[in-house]
N, C-alpha and C positions, 0 to 999 in steps of 0.2 A: 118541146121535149129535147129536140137536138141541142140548143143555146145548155139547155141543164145539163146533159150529157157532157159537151164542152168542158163546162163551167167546173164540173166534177172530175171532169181528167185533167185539166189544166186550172188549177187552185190560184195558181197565182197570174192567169193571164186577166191584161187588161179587158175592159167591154169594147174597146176601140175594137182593137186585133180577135175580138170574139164574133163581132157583125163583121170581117171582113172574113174571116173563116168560112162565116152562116152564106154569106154573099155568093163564095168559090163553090161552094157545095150545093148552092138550089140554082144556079144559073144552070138554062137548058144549054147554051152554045159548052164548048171545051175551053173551061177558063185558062186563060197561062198566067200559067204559077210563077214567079217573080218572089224568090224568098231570099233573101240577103243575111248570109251565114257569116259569120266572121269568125276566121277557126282561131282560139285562143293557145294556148299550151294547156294540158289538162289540168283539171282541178279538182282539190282534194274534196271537193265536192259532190264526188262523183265515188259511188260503192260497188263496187266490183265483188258479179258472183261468176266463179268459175263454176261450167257445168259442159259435157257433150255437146256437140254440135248439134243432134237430135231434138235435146230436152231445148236451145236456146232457140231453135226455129218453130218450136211448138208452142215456146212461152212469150214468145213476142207475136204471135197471130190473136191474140187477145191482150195485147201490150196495156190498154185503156182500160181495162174492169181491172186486171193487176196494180196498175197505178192506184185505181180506188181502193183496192184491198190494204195495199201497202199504207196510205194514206189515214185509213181507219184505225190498221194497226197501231199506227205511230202516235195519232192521236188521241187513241186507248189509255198510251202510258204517258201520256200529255207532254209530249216531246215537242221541240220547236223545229224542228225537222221534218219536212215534208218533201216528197216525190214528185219530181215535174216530167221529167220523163225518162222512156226506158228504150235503149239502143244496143243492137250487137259490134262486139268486138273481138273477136279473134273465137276462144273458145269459151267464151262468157259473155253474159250480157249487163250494161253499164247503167246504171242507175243513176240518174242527174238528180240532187239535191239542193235544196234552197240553203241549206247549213251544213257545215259538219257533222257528220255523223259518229257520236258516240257508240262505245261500247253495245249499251241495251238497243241501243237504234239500230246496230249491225243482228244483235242476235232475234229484234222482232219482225226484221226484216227476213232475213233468216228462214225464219219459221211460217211466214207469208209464202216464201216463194213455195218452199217444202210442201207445203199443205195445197198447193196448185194441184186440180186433175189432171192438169197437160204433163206434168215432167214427173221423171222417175229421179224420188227424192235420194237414194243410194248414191245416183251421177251426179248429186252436185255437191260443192265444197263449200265451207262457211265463208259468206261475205268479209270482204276489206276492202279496206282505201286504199288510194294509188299510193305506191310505192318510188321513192327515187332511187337513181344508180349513180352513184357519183363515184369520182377517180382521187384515192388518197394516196398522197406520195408522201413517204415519208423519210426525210435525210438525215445526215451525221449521225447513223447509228453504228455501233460498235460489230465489225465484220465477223471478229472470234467473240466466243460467250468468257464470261471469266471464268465459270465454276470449271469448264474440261478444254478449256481453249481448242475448241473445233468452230467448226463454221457454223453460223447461223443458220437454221434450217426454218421453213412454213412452222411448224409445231409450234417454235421456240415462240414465234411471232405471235401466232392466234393464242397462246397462253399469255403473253403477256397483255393484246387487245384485253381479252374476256376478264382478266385480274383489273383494269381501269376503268372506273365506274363511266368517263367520257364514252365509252365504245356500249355500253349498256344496250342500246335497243339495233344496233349496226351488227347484220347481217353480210359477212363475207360470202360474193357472187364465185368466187374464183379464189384460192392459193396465194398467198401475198409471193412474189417473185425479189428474191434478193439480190441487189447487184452491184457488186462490190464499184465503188468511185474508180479508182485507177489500179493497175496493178503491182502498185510499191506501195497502197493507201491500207490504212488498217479500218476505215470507214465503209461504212456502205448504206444504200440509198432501198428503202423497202417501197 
């Protein structure tokens, strides 16, 4: 029953690393645990639900039937996405995935965690993948506007982003900061 247990919280682990699991867990002595983690950069692999700190320590003391829940789900709507495992991060807990996870995979997900007795579904947010923060600089732009020859102001900037379909799904963290090249320059660097 335990090897099944395993085998259904962790879907895609080998049977090698499944008897050496069964090994750690029925030895009488205190086995040492010897587990070689190799930290990567994160991966979009990984579906992030924000929720209280409350609801994330209550839904990870049953992490393993969650993973099965989630896993049912998924394979309800015959997704090729499946759930390996489930870890805390800051105010949310991180769902490692075998794929990327699409749209319905985020919203059946979703509704897995929602539907848990542990968490109070009001605290938590709709699942997403990780996000990046990248730094755009952008030069040789014109310091006065033409239409009222004043100085270029944030506005003038995030109107012109959201009019260019390249900026479509780019999310400004902060204020674009203008600053003029030099002080005799009619340029400047956003």
């Amino acid at each position: 029953m335990k090897t099944l247990k395993i085998k259904k919280a962790f879907l895609n682990l080998q049977n090698k690393k499944i008897k050496q699991i069964q090994k750690l867990i029925s030895s009488d002595s205190k086995p040492k645990l010897c587990i070689n983690i190799t930290i990567k950069k994160p991966l979009h692999k990984q579906v992030i639900v924000p929720m209280n700190i409350n609801n994330t320590r209550k839904f990870i003391k049953d992490s393993s039937t969650h993973i099965i829940n989630i896993n049912k789900a998924l394979k309800s709507i015959k997704s090729n996405v499946m759930a390996n495992f489930i870890q805390i991060n800051n105010k949310s807990i991180v769902i490692s995935t075998n794929n990327v996870a699409s749209p319905s995979d985020l919203q059946e997900i979703e509704e897995c965690v929602k539907s848990s007795l542990c968490v109070e579904a009001n605290q938590i947010d709709s699942p997403r993948l990780l996000q990046s923060k990248l730094y755009l600089k952008i030069v040789d732009i014109p310091y006065l506007t033409k239409q009222s020859n004043t100085c270029l102001f944030f506005n003038n900037i995030e109107k012109i982003l959201k009019s260019n379909h390249i900026f479509n799904d780019i999310v400004l963290v902060f204020k674009p900061k203008v600053i003029k090249i030099s002080p005799k320059s009619d340029m400047s660097i956003i």
